[in-house]
PyMOL Python script that loads the backbone (N, CA, C, O; Angstrom):
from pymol import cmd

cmd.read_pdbstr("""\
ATOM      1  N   UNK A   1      56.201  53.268  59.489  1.00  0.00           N
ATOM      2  CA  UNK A   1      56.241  53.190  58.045  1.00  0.00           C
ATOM      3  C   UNK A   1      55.125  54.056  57.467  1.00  0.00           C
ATOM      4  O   UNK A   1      53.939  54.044  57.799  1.00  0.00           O
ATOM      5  N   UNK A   2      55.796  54.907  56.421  1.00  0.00           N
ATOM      6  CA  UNK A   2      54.528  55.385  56.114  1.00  0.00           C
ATOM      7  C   UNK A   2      53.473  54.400  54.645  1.00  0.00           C
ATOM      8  O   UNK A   2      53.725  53.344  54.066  1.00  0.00           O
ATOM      9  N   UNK A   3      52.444  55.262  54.525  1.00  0.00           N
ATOM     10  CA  UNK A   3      51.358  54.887  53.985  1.00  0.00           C
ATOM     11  C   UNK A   3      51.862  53.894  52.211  1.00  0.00           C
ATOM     12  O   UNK A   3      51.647  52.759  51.786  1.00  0.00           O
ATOM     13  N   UNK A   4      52.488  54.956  51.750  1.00  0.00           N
ATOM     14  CA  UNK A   4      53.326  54.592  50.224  1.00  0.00           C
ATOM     15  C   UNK A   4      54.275  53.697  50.366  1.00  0.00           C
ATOM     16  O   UNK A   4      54.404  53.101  49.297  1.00  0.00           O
ATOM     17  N   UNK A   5      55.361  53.122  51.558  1.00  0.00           N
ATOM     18  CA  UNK A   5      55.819  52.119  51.590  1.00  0.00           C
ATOM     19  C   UNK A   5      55.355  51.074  51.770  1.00  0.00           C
ATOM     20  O   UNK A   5      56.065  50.073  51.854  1.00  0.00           O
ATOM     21  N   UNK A   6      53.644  51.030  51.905  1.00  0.00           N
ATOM     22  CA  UNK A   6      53.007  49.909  52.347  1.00  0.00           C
ATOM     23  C   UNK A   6      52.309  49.489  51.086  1.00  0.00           C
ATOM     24  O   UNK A   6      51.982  48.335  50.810  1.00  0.00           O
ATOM     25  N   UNK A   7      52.112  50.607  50.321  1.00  0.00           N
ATOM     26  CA  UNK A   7      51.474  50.346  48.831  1.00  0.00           C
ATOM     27  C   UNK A   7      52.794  49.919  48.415  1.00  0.00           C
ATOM     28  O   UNK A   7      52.725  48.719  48.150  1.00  0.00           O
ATOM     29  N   UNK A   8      53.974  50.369  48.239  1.00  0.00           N
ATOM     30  CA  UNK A   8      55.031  49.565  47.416  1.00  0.00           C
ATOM     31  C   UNK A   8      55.244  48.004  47.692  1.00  0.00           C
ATOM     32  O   UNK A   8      55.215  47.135  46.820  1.00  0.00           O
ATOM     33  N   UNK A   9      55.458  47.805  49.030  1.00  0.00           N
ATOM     34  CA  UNK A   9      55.574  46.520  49.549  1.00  0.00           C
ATOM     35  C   UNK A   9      54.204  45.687  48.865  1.00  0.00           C
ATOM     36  O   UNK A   9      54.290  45.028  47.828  1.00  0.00           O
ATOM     37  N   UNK A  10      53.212  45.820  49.488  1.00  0.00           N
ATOM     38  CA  UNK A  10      51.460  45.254  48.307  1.00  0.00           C
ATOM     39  C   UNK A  10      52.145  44.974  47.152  1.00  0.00           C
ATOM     40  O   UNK A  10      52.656  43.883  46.899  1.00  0.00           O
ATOM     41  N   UNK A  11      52.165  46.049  46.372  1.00  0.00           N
ATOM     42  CA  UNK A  11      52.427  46.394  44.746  1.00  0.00           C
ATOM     43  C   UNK A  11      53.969  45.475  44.321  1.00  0.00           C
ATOM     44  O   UNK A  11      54.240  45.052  43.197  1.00  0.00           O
ATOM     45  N   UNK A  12      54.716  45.353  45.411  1.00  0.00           N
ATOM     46  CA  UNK A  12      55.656  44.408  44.873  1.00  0.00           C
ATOM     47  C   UNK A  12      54.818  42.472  45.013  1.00  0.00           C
ATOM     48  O   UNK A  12      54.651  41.500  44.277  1.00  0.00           O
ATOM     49  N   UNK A  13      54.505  42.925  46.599  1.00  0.00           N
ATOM     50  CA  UNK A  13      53.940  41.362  46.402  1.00  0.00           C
ATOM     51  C   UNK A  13      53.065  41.187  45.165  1.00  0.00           C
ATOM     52  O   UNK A  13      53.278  40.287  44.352  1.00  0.00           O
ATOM     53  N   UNK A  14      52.366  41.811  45.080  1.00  0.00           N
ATOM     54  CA  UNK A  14      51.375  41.402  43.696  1.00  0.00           C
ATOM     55  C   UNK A  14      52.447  41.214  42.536  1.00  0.00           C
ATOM     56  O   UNK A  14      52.431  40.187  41.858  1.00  0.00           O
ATOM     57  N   UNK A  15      53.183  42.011  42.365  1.00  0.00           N
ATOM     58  CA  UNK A  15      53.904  41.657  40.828  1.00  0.00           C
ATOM     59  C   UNK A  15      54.958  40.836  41.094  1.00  0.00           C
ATOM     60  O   UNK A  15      55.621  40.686  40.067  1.00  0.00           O
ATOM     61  N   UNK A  16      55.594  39.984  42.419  1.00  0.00           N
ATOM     62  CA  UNK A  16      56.064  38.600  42.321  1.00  0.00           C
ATOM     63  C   UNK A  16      54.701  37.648  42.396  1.00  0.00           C
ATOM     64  O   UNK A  16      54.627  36.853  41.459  1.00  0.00           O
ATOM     65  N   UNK A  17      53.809  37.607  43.183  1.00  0.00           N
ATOM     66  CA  UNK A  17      52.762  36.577  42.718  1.00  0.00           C
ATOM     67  C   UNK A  17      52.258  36.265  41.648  1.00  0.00           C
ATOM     68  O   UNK A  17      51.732  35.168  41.460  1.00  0.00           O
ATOM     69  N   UNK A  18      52.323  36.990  40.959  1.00  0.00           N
ATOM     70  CA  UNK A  18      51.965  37.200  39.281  1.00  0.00           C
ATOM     71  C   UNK A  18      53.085  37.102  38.446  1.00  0.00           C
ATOM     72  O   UNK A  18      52.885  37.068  37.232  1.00  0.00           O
ATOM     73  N   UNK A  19      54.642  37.033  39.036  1.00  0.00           N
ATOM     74  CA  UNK A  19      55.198  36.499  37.851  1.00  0.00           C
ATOM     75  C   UNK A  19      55.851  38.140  37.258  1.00  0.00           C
ATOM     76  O   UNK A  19      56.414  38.274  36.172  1.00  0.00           O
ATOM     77  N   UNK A  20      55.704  38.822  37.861  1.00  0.00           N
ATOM     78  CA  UNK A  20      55.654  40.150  36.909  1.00  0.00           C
ATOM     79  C   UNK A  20      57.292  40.881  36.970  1.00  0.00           C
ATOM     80  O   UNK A  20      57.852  41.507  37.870  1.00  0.00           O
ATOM     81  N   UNK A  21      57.657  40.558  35.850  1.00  0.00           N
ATOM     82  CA  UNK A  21      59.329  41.588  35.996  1.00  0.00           C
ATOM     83  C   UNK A  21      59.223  42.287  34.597  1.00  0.00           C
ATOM     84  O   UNK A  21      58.349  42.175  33.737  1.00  0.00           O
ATOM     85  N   UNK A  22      60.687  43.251  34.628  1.00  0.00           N
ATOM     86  CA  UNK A  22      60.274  44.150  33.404  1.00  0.00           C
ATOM     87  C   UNK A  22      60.480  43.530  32.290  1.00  0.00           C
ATOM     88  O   UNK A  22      60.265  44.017  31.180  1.00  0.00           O
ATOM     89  N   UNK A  23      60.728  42.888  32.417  1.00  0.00           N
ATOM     90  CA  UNK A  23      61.017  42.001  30.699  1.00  0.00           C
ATOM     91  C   UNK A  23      59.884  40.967  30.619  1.00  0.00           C
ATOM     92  O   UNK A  23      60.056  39.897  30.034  1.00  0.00           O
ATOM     93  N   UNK A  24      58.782  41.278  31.181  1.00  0.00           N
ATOM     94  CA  UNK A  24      57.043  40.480  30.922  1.00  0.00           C
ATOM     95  C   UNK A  24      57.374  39.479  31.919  1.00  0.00           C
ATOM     96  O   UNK A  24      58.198  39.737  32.795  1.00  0.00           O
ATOM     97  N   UNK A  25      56.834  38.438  31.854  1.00  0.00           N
ATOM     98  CA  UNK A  25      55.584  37.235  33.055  1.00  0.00           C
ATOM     99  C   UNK A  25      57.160  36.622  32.776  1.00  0.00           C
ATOM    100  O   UNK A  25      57.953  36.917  31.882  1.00  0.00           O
ATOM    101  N   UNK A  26      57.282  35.705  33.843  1.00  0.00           N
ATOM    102  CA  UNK A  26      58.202  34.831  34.172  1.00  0.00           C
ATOM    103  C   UNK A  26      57.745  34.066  35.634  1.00  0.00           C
ATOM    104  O   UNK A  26      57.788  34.499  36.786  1.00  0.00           O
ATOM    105  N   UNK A  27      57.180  32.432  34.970  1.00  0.00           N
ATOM    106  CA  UNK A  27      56.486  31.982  35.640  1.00  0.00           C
ATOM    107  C   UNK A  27      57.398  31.108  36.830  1.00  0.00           C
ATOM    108  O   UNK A  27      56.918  30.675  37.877  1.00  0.00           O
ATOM    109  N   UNK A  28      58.572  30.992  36.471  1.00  0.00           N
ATOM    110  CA  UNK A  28      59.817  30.074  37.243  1.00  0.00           C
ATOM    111  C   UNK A  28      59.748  30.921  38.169  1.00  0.00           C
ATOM    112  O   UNK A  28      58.984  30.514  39.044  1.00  0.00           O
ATOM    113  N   UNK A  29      60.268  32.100  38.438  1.00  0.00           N
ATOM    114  CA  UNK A  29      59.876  33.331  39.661  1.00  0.00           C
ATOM    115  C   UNK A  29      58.946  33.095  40.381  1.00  0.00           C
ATOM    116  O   UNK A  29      59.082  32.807  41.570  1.00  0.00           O
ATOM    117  N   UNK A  30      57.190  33.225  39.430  1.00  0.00           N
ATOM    118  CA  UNK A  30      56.470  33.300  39.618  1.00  0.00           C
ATOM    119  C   UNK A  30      56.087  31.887  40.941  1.00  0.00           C
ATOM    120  O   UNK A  30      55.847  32.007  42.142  1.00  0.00           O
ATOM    121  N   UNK A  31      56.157  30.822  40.203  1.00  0.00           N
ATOM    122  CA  UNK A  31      56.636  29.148  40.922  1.00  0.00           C
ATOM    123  C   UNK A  31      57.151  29.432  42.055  1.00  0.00           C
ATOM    124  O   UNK A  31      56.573  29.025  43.063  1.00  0.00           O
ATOM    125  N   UNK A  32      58.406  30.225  42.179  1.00  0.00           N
ATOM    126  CA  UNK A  32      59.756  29.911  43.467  1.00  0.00           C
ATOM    127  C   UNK A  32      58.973  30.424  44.119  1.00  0.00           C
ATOM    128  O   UNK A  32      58.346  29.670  44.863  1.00  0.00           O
ATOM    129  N   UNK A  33      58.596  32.070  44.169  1.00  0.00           N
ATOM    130  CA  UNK A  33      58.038  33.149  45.216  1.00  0.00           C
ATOM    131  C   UNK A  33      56.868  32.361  45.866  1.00  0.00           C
ATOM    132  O   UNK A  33      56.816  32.176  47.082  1.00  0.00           O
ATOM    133  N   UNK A  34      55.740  31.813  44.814  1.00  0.00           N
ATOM    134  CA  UNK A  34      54.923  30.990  45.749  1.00  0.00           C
ATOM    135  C   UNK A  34      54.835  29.855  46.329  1.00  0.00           C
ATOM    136  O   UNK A  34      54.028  29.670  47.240  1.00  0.00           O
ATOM    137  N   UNK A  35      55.758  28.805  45.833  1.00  0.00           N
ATOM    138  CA  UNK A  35      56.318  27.984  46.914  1.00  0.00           C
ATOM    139  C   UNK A  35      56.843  28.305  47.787  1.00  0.00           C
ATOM    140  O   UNK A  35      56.739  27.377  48.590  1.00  0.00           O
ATOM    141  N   UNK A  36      57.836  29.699  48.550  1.00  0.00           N
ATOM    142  CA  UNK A  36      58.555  30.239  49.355  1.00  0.00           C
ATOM    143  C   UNK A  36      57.555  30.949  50.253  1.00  0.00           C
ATOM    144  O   UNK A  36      58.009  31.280  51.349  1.00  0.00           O
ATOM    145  N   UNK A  37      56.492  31.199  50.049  1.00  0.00           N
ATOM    146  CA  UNK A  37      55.575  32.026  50.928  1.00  0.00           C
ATOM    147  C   UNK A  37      55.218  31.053  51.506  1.00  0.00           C
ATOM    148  O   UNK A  37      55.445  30.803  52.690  1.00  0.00           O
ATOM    149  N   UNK A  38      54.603  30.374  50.718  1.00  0.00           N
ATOM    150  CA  UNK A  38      53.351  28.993  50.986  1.00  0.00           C
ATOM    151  C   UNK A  38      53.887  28.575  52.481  1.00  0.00           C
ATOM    152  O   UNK A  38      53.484  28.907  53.596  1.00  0.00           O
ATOM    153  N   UNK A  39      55.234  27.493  51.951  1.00  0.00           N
ATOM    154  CA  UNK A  39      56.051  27.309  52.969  1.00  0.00           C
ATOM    155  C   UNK A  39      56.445  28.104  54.153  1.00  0.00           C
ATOM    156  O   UNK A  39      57.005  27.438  55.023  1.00  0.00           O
ATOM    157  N   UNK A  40      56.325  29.088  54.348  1.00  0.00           N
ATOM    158  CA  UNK A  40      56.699  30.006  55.544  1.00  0.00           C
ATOM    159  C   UNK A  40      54.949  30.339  56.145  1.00  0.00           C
ATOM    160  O   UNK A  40      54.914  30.794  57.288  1.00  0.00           O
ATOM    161  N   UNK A  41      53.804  30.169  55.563  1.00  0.00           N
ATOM    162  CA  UNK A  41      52.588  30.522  55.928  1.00  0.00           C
ATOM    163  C   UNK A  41      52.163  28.804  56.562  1.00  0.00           C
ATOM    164  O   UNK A  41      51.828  28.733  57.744  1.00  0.00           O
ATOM    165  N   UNK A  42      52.202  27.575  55.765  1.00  0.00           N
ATOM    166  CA  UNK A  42      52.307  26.324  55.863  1.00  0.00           C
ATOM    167  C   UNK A  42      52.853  26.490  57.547  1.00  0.00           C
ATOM    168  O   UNK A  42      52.026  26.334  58.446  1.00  0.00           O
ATOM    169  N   UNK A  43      53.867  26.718  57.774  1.00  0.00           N
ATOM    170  CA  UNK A  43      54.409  26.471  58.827  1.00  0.00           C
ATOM    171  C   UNK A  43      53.849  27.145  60.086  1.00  0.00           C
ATOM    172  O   UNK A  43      54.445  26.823  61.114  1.00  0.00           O
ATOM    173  N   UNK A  44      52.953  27.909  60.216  1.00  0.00           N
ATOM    174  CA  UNK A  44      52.004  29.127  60.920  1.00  0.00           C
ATOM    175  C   UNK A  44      51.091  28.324  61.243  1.00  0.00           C
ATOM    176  O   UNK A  44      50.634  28.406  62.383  1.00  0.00           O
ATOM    177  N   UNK A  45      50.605  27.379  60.366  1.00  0.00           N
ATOM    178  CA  UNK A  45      49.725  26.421  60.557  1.00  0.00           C
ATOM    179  C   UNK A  45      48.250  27.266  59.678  1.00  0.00           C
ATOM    180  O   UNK A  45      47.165  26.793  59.338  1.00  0.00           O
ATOM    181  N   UNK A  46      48.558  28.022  59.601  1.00  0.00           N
ATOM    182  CA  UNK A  46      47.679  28.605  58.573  1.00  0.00           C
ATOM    183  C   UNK A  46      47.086  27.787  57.346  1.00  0.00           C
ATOM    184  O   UNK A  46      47.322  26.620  57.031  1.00  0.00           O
ATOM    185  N   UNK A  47      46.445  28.501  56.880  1.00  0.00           N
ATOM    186  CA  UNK A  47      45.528  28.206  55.166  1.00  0.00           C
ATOM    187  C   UNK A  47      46.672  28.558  54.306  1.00  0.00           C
ATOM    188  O   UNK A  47      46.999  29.744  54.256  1.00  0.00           O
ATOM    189  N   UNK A  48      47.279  27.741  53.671  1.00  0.00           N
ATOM    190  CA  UNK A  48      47.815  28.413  52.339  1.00  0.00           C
ATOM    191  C   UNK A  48      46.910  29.106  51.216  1.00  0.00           C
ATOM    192  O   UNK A  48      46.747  28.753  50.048  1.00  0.00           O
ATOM    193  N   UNK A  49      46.436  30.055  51.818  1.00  0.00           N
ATOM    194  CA  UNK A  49      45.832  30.850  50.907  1.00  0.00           C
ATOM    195  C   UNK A  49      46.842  32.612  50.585  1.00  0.00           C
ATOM    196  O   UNK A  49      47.700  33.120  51.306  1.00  0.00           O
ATOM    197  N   UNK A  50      46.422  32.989  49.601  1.00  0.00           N
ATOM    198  CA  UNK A  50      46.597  34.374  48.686  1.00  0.00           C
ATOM    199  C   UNK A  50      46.525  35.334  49.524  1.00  0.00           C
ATOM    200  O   UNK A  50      47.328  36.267  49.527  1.00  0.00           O
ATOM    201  N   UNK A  51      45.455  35.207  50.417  1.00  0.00           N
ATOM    202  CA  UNK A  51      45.427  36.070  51.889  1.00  0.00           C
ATOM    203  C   UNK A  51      46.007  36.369  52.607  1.00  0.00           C
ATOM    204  O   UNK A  51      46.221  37.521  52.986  1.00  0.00           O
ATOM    205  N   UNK A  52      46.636  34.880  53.190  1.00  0.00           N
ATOM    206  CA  UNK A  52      47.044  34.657  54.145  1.00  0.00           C
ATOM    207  C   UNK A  52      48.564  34.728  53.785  1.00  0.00           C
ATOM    208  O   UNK A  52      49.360  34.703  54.724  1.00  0.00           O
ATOM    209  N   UNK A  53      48.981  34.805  52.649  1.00  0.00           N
ATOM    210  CA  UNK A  53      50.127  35.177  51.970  1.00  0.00           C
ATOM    211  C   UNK A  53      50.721  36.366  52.034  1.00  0.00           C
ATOM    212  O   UNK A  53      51.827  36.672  52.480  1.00  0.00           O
ATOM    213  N   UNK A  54      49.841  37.037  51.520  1.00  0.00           N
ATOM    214  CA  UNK A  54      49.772  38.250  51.658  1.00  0.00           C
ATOM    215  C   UNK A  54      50.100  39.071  53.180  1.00  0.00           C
ATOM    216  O   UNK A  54      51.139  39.653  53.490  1.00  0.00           O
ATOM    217  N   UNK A  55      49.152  38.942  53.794  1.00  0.00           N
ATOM    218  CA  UNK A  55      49.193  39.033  55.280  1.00  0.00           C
ATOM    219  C   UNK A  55      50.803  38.565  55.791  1.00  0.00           C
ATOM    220  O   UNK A  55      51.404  39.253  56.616  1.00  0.00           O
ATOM    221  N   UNK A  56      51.344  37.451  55.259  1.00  0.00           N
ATOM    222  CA  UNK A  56      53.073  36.904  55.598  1.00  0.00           C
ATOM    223  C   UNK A  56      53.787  38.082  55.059  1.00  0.00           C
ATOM    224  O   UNK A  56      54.798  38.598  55.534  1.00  0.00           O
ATOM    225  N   UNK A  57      53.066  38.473  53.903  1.00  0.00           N
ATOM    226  CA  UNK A  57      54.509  39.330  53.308  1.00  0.00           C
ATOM    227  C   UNK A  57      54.464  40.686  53.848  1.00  0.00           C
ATOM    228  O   UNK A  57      55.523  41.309  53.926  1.00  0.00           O
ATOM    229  N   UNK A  58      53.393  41.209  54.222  1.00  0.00           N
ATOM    230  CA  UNK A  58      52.806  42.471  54.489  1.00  0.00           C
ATOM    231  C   UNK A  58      53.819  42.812  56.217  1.00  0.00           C
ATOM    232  O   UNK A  58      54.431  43.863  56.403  1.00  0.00           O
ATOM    233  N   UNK A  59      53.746  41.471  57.426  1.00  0.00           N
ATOM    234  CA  UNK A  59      54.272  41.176  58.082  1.00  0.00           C
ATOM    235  C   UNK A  59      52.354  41.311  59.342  1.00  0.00           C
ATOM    236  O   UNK A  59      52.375  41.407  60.569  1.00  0.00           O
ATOM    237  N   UNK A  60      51.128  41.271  58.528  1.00  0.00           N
ATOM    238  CA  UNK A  60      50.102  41.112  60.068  1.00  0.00           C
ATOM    239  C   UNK A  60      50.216  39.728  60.233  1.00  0.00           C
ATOM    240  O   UNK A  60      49.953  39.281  61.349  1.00  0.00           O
ATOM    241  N   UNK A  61      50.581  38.904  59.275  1.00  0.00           N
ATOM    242  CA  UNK A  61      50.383  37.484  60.194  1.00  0.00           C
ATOM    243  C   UNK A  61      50.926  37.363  61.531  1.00  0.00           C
ATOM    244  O   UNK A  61      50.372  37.094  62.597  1.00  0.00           O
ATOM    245  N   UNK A  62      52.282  37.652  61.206  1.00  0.00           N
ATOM    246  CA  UNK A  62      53.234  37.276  62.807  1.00  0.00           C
ATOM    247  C   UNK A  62      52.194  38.169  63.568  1.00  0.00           C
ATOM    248  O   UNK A  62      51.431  37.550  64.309  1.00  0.00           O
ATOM    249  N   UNK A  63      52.029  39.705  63.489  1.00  0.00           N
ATOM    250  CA  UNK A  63      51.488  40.190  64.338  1.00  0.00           C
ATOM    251  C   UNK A  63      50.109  39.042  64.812  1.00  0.00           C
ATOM    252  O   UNK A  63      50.244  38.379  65.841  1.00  0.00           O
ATOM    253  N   UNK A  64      49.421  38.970  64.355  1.00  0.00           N
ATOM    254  CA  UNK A  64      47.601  38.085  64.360  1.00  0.00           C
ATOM    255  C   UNK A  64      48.567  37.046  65.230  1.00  0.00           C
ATOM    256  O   UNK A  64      48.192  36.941  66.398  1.00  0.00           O
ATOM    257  N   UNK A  65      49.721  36.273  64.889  1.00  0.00           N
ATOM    258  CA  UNK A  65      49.888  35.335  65.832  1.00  0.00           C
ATOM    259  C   UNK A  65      50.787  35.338  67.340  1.00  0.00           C
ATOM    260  O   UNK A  65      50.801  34.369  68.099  1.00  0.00           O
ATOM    261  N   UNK A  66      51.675  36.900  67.644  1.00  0.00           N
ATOM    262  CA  UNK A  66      51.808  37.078  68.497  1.00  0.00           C
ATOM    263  C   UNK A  66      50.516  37.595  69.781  1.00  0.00           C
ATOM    264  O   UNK A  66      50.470  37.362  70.988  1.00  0.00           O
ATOM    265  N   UNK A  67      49.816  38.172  69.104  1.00  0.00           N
ATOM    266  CA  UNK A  67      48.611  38.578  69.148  1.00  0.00           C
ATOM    267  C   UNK A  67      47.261  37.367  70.369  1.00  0.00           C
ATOM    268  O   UNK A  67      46.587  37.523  71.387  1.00  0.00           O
ATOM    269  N   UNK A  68      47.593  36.129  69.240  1.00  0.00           N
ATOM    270  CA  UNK A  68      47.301  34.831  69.604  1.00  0.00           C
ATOM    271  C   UNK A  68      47.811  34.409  70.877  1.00  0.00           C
ATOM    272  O   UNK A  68      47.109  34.182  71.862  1.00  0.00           O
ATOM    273  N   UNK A  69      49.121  34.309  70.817  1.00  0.00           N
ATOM    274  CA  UNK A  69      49.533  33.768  71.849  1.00  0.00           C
ATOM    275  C   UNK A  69      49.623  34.613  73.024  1.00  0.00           C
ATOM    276  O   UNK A  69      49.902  33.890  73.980  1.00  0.00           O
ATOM    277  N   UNK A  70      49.545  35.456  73.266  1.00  0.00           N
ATOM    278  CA  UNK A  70      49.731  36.734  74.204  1.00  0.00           C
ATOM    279  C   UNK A  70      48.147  36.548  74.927  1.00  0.00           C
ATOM    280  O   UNK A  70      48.055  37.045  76.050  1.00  0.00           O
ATOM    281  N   UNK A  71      46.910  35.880  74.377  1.00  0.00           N
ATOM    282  CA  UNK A  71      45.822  35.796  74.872  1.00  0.00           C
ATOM    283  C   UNK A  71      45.316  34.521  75.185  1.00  0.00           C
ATOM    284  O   UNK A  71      44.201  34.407  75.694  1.00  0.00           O
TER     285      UNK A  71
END
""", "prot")
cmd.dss("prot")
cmd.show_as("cartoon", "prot")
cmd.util.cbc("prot")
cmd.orient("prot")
């Protein structure tokens, strides 16, 4: 992948965490997307944190936890 599909992917997560579509903030989105991460990071056994969210959507978590188990 190159470099700019990784800023788009970021740049999208940030503007669903924030709610962000073109017709302004829409927090029901905003709600679903982060209950839907949470839950898939929750289950990692992870921190439900913004980070660690991030890291889910980006796709290093799985890596950090294949990573894990491989050692």
């Amino acid at each position: 992948m190159t470099e700019d599909s990784f800023d788009t992917k970021r740049e999208q997560f940030n503007n669903l965490w924030d709610g962000i579509t073109p017709k302004g903030v829409n927090r029901t989105k905003l709600l679903k997307f982060r209950q839907y991460i949470k839950e898939h990071v929750r289950q990692t056994g992870r921190a439900m944190t913004r980070d660690n969210c991030e890291k889910y959507w980006m796709g290093e978590l799985q890596k950090e936890i294949l990573e894990d188990e491989t050692f």
